[in-house]
C-alpha positions, 0 to 999 in steps of 0.5 A: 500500500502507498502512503497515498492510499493508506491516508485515504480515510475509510468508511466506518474505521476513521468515520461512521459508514452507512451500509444497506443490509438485507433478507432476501425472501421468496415470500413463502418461508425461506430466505438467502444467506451467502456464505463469505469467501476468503477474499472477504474483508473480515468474517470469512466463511461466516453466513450472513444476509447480503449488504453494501456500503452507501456510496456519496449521492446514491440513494439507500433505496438505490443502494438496496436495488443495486446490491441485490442485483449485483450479488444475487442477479435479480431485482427486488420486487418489493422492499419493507424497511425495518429500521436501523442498528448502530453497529460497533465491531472490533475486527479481527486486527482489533480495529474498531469500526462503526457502521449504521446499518440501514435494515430491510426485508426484499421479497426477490423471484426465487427463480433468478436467484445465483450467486452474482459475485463468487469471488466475494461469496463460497456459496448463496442458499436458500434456508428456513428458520429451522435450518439456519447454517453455521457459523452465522455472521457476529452481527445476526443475533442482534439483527433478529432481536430486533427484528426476528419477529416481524421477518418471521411474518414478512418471509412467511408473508403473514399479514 
């Protein structure tokens, strides 16, 4: 690394990043995770819902479109906001980091689904809340406490 791009300031080390987080559901009781490869920043072969960083001038909803097009290949047919997590973590290098993470549920057609960017992801599969993969990502507990109630309803289309 340059000494150029390593005082480059980096979201959410040396200020607060936003990224768009989401459940990818089918509307019909099963959801996508992603397993993270080893090229992955931090969390590696952990499985997590997909997610990416807010870009200056793009738009959450935007962000939300494009990132699960990028990584799954489809788009979304519907969206449902569930809110927001202040997301403070310590890497792995004890770096610390914080995150807003903007939290959404995105109903996608099932059968355009694929694993968009392999080099980021091992494998992209469909689960229940009975099959739930391991190890999961740090952050998913507290993303179902806040919000495992009401997916539990969204992902099984439950009024």
């Amino acid at each position: 690394m340059t000494s150029h791009q390593s005082s480059q300031p980096r979201k959410g080390v040396d200020y607060t990043g936003i990224t768009v987080v989401y459940l990818c559901h089918d509307g019909q009781g099963n959801f996508l995770l992603s397993k993270r490869s080893a090229k992955c920043r931090d969390e590696q072969g952990t499985w997590d819902p997909g997610g990416g960083g807010l870009e200056l001038h793009d738009t959450i909803v935007n962000t939300l479109r494009k990132e699960i097009r990028e990584e799954y290949g489809t788009p979304v047919l519907e969206y449902e906001f569930l809110g927001y997590r202040d997301v403070h973590r310590q890497l792995a290098d004890g770096t610390k980091t914080h995150w807003l993470a903007m939290d959404f549920a995105a109903l996608v057609d099932r059968a355009q689904v694929k694993n968009g960017e392999p080099h980021k992801f091992d494998a992209v599969e469909w689960f229940t809340w009975e099959t739930l993969p391991t190890p999961m990502h740090s952050q998913w507990p507290e993303f179902i406490k806040r919000f495992g109630k009401r997916l539990k309803k969204i992902v099984s289309n439950e009024k």
